[in-house]
DRENGUBA-550035 format. One record per residue: residue in three letters; x, y, z of N, C-alpha, C, O in turn; residue number from 1. Coordinates in nm, 3 decimals. Each point is the difference from the previous one (the first is absolute). Layout:
<atoms>
@code=ALA, nx=X, ny=Y, nz=Z, cax=X, cay=Y, caz=Z, cx=X, cy=Y, cz=Z, ox=X, oy=Y, oz=Z, pos=NUM
...
</atoms>
This chain:
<atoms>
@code=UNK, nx=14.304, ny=-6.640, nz=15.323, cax=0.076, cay=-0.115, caz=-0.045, cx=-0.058, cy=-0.054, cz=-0.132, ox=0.083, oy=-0.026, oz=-0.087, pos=1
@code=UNK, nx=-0.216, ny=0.004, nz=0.060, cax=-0.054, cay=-0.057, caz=-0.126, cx=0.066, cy=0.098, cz=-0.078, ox=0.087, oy=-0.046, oz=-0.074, pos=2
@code=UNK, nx=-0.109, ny=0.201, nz=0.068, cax=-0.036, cay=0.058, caz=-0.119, cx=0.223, cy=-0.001, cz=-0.044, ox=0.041, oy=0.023, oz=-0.114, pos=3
@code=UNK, nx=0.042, ny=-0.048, nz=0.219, cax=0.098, cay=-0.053, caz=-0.049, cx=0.009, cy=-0.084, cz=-0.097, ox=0.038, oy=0.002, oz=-0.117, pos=4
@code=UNK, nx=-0.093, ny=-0.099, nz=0.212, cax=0.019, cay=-0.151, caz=-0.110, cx=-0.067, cy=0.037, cz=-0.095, ox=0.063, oy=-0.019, oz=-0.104, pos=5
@code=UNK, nx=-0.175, ny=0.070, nz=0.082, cax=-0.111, cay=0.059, caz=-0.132, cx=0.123, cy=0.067, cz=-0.120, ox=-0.007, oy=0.014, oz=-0.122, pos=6
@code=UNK, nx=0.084, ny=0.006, nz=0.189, cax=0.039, cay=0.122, caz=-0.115, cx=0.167, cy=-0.087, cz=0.001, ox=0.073, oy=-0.002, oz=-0.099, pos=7
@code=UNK, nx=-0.049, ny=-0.043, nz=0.192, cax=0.149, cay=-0.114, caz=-0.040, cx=-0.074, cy=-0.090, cz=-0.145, ox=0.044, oy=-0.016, oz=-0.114, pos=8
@code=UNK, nx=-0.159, ny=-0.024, nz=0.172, cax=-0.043, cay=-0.120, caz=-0.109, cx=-0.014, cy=0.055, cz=-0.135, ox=0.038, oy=-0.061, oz=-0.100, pos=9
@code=UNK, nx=-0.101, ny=0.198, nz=0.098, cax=-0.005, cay=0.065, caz=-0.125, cx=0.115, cy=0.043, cz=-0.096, ox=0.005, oy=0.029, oz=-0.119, pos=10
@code=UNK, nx=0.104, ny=-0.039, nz=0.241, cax=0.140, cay=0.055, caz=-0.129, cx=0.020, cy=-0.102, cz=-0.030, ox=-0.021, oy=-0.037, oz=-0.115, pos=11
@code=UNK, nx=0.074, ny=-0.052, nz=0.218, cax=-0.032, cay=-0.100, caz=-0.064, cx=-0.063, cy=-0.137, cz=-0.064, ox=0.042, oy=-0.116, oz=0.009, pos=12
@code=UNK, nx=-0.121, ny=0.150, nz=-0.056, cax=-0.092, cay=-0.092, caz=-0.115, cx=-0.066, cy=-0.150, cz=0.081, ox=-0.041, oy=-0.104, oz=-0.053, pos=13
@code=UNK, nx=0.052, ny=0.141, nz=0.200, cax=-0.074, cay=-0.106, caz=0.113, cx=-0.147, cy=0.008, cz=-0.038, ox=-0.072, oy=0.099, oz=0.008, pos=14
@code=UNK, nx=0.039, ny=-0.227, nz=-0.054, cax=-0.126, cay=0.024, caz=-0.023, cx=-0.093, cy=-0.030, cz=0.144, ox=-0.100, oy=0.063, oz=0.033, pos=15
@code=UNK, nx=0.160, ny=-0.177, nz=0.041, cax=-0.123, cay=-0.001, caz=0.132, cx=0.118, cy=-0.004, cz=0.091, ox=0.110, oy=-0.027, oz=-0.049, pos=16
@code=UNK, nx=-0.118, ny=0.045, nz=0.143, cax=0.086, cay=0.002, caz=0.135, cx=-0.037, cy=0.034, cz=0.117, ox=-0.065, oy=0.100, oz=-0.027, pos=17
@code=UNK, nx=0.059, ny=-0.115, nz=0.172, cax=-0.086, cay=-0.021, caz=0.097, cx=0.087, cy=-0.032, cz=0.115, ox=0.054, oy=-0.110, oz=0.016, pos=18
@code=UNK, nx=-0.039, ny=0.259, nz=0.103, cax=0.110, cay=-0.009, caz=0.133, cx=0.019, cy=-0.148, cz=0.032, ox=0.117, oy=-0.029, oz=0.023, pos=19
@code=UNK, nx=-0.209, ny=-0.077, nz=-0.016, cax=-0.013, cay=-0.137, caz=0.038, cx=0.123, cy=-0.037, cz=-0.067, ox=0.045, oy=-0.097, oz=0.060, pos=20
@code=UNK, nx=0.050, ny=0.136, nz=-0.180, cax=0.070, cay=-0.064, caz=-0.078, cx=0.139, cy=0.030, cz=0.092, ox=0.101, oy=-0.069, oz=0.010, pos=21
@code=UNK, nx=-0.119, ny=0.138, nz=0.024, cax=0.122, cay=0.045, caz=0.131, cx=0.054, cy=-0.072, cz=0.098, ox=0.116, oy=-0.033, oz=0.023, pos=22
@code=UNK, nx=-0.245, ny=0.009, nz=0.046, cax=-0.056, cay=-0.076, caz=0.091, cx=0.095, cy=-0.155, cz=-0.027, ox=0.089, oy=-0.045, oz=0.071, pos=23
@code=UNK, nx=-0.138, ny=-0.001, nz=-0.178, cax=0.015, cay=-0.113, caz=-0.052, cx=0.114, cy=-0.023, cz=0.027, ox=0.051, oy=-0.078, oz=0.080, pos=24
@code=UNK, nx=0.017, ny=0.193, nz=-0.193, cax=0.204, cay=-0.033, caz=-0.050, cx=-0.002, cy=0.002, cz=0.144, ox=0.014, oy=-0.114, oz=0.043, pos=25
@code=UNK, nx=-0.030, ny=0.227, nz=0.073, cax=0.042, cay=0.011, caz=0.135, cx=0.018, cy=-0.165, cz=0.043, ox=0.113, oy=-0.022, oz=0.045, pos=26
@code=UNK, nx=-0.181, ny=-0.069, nz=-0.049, cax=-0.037, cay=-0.109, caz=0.084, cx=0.076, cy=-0.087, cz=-0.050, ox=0.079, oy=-0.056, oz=0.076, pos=27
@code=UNK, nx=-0.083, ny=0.017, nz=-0.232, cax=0.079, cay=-0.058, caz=-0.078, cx=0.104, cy=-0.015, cz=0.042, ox=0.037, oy=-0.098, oz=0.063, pos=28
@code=UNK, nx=0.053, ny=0.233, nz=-0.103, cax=0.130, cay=0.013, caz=0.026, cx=0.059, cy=-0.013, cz=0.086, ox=0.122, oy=0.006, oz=-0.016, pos=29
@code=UNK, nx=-0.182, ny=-0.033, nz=0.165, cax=-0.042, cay=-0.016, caz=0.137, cx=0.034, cy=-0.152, cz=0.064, ox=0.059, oy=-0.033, oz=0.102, pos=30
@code=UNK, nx=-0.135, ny=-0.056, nz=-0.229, cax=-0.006, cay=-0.095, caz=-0.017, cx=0.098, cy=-0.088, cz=-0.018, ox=0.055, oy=-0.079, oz=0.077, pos=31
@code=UNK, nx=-0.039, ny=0.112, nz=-0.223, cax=0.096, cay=-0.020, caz=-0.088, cx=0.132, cy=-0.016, cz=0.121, ox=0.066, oy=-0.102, oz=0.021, pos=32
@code=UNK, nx=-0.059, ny=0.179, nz=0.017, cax=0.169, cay=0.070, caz=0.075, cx=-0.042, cy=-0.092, cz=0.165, ox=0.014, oy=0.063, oz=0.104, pos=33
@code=UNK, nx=-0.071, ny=-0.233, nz=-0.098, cax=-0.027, cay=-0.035, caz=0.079, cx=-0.014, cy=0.096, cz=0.180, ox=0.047, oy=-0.025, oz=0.111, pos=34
@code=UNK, nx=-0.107, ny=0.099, nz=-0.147, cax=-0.048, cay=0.143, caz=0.102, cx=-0.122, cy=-0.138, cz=0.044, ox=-0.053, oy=-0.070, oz=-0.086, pos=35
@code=UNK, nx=0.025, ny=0.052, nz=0.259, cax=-0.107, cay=-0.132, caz=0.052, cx=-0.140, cy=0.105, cz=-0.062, ox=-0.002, oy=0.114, oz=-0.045, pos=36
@code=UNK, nx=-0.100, ny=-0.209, nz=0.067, cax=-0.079, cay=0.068, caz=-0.040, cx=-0.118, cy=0.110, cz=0.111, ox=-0.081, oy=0.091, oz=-0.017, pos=37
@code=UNK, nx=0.143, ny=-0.177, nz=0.136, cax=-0.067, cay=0.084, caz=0.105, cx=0.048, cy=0.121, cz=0.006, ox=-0.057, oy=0.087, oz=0.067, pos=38
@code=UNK, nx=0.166, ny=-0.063, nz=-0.134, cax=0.053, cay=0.101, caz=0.036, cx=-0.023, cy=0.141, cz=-0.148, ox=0.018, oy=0.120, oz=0.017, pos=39
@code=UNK, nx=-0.047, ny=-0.170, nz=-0.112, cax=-0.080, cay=0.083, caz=-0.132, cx=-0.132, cy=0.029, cz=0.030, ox=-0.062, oy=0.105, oz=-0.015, pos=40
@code=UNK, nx=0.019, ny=-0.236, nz=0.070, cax=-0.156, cay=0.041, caz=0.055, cx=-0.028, cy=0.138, cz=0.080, ox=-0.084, oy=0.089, oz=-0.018, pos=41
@code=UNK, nx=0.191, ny=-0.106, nz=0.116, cax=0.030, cay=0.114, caz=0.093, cx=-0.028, cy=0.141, cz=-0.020, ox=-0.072, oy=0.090, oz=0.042, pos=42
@code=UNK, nx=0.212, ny=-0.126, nz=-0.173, cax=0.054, cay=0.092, caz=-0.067, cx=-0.173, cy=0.112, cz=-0.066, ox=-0.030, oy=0.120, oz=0.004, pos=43
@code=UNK, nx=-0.025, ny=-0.219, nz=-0.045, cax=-0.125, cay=0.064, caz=-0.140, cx=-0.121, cy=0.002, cz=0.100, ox=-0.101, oy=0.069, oz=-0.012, pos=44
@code=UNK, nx=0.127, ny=-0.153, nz=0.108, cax=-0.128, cay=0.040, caz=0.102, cx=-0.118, cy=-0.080, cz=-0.029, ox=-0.113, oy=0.050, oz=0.002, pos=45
@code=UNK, nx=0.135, ny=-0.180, nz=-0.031, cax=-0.043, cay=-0.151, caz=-0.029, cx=0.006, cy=-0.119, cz=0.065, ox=0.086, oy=-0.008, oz=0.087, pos=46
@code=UNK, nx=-0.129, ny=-0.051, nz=-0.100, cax=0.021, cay=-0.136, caz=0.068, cx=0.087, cy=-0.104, cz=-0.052, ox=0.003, oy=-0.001, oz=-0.123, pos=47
@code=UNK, nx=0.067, ny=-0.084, nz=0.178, cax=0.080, cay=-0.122, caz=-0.109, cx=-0.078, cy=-0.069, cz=-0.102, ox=0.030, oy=-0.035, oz=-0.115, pos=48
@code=UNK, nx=-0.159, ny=0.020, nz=0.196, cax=-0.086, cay=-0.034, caz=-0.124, cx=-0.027, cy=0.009, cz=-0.088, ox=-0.002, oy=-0.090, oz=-0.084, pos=49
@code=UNK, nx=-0.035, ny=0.221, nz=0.067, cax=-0.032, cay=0.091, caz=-0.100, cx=0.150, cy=0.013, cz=-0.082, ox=0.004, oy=-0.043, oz=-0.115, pos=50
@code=UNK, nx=0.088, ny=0.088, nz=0.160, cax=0.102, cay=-0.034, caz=-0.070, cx=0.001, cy=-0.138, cz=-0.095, ox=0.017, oy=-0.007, oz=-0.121, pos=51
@code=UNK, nx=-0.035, ny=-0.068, nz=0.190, cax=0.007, cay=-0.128, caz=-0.047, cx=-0.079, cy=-0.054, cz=-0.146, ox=0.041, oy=-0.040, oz=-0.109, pos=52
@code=UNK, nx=-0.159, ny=0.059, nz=0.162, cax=-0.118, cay=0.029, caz=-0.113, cx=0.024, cy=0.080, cz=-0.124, ox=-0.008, oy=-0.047, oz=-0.114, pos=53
@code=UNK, nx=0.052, ny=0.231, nz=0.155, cax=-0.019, cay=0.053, caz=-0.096, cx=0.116, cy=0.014, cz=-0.087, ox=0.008, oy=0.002, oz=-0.123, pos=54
@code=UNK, nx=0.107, ny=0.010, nz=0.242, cax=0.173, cay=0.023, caz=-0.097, cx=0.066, cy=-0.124, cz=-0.011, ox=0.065, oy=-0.033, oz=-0.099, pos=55
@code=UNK, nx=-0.079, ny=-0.035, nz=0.197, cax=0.143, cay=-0.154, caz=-0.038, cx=-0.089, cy=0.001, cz=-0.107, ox=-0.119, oy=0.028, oz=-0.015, pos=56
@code=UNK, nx=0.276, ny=-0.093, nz=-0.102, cax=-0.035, cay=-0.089, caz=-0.089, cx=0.175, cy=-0.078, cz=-0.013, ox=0.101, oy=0.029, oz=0.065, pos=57
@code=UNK, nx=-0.121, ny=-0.139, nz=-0.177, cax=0.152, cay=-0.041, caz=0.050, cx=0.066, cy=0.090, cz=-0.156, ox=-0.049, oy=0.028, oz=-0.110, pos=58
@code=UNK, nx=0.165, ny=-0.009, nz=0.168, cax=0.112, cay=0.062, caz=-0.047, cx=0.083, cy=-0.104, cz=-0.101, ox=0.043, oy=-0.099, oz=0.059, pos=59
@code=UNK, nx=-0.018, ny=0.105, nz=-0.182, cax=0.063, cay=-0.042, caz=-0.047, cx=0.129, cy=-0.075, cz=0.046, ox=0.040, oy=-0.113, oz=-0.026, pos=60
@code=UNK, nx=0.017, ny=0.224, nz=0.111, cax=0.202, cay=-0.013, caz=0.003, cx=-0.062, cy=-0.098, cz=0.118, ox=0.037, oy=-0.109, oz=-0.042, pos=61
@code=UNK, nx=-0.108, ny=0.084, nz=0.162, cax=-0.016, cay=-0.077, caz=0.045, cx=-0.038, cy=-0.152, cz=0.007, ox=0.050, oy=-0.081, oz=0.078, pos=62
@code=UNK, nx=-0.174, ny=0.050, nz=-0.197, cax=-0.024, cay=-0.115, caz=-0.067, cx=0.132, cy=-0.066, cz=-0.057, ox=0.021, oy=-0.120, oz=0.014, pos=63
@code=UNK, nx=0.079, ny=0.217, nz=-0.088, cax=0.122, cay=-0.078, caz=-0.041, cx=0.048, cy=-0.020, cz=0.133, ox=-0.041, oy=-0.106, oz=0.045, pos=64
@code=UNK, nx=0.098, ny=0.156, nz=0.016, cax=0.075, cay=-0.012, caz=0.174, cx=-0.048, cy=-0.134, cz=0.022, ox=0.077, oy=-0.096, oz=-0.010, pos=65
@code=UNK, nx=-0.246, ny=0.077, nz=0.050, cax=-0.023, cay=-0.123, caz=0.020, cx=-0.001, cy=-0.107, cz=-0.064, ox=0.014, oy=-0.117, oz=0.038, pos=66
@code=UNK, nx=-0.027, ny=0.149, nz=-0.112, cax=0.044, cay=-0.159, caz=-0.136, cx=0.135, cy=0.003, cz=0.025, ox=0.041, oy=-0.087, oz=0.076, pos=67
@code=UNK, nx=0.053, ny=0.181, nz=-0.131, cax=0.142, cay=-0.068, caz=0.074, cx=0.036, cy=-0.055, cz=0.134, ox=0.098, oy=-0.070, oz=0.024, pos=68
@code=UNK, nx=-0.194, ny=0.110, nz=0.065, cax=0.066, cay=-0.012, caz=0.139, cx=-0.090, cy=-0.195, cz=0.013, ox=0.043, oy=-0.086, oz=0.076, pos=69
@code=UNK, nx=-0.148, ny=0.070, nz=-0.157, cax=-0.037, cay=-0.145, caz=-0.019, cx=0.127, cy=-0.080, cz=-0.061, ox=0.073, oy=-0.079, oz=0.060, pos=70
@code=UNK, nx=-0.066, ny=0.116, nz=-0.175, cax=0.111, cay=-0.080, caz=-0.082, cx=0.119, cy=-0.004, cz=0.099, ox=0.035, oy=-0.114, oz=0.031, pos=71
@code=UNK, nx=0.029, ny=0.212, nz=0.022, cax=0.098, cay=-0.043, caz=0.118, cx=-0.035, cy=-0.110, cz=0.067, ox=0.057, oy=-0.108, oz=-0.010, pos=72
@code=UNK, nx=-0.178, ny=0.137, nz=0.099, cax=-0.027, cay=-0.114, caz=0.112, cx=-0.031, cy=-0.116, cz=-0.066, ox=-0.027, oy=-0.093, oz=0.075, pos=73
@code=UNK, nx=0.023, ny=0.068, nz=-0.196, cax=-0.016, cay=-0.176, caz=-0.076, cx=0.104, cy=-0.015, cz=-0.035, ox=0.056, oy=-0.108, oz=0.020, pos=74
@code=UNK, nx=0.021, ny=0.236, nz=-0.102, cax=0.152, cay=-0.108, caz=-0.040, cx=0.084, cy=0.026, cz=0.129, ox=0.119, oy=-0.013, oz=-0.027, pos=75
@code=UNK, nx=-0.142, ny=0.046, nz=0.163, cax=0.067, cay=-0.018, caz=0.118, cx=-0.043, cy=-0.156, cz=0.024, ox=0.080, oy=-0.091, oz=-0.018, pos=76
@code=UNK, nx=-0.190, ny=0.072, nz=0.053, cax=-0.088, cay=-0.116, caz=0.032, cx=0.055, cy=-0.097, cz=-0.082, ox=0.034, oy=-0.097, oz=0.069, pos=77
@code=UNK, nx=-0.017, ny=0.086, nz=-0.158, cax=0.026, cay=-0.060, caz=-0.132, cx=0.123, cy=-0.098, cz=0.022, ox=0.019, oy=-0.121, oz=0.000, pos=78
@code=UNK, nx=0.088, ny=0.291, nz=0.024, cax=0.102, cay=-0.092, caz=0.016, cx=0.068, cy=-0.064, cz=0.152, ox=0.102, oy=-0.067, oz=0.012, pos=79
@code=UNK, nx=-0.202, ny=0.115, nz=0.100, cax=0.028, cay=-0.063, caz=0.103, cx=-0.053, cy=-0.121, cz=-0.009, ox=0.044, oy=-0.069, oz=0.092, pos=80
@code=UNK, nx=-0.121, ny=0.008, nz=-0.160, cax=-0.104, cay=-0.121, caz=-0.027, cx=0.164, cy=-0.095, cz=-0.057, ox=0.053, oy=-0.106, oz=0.034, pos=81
@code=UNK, nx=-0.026, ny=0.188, nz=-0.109, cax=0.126, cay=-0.082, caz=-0.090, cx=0.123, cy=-0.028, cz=0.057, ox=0.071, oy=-0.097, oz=-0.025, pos=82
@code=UNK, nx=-0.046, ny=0.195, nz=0.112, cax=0.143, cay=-0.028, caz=0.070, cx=-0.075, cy=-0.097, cz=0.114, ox=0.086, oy=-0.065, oz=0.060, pos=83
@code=UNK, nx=-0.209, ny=0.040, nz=-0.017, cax=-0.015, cay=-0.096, caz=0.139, cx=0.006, cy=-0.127, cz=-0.067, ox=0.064, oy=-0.091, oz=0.055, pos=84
@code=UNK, nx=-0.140, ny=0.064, nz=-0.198, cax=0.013, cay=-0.147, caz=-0.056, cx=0.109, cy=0.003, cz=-0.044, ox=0.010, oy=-0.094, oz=-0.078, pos=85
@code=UNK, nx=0.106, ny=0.165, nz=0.087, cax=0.140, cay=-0.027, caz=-0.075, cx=0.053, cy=-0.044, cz=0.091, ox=0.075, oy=-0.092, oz=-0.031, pos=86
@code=UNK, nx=-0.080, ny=0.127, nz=0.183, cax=0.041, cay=-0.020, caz=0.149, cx=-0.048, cy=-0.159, cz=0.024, ox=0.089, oy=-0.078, oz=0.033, pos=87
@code=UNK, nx=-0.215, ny=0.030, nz=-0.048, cax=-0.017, cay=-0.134, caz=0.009, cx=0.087, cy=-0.113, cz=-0.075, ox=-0.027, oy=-0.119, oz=0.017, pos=88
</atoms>
């Protein structure tokens, strides 16, 4: 398997690269694709922990998700606040 990757990396112009990088995208993408994590752990033969520690990190498309899904629940809040003092 190395002397693969040895010689993938050499055509093309990979200067460092390391099976672990596999590993990684594997978990990532795993991730990413809300896959639980007990169940990647499983998958790679890890603990959630260790998952936790070494692969979560936060995801972009998600940080936006949650900032929108905030801004919903205030201008929901917002305007139920407004229609109850309009009701008084």
């Amino acid at each position: 398997m190395k002397r693969i990757i040895d010689l993938i990396c050499e055509r093309e112009k990979i200067t460092h690269f390391t099976p672990h990088y596999l590993r990684h995208t594997f978990v990532t993408i795993q991730l990413s694709n809300n896959i639980p994590i007990s169940t990647v752990a499983a998958l790679v033969g890890d603990t959630p922990e260790t998952i936790y520690k070494v692969y979560a990190h936060s995801f972009a498309k998600d940080e936006v998700h949650a900032s929108n899904l905030m801004d919903e629940i205030i201008n929901l809040s917002s305007f139920e606040e407004s229609k109850e003092i309009k009701k008084r």
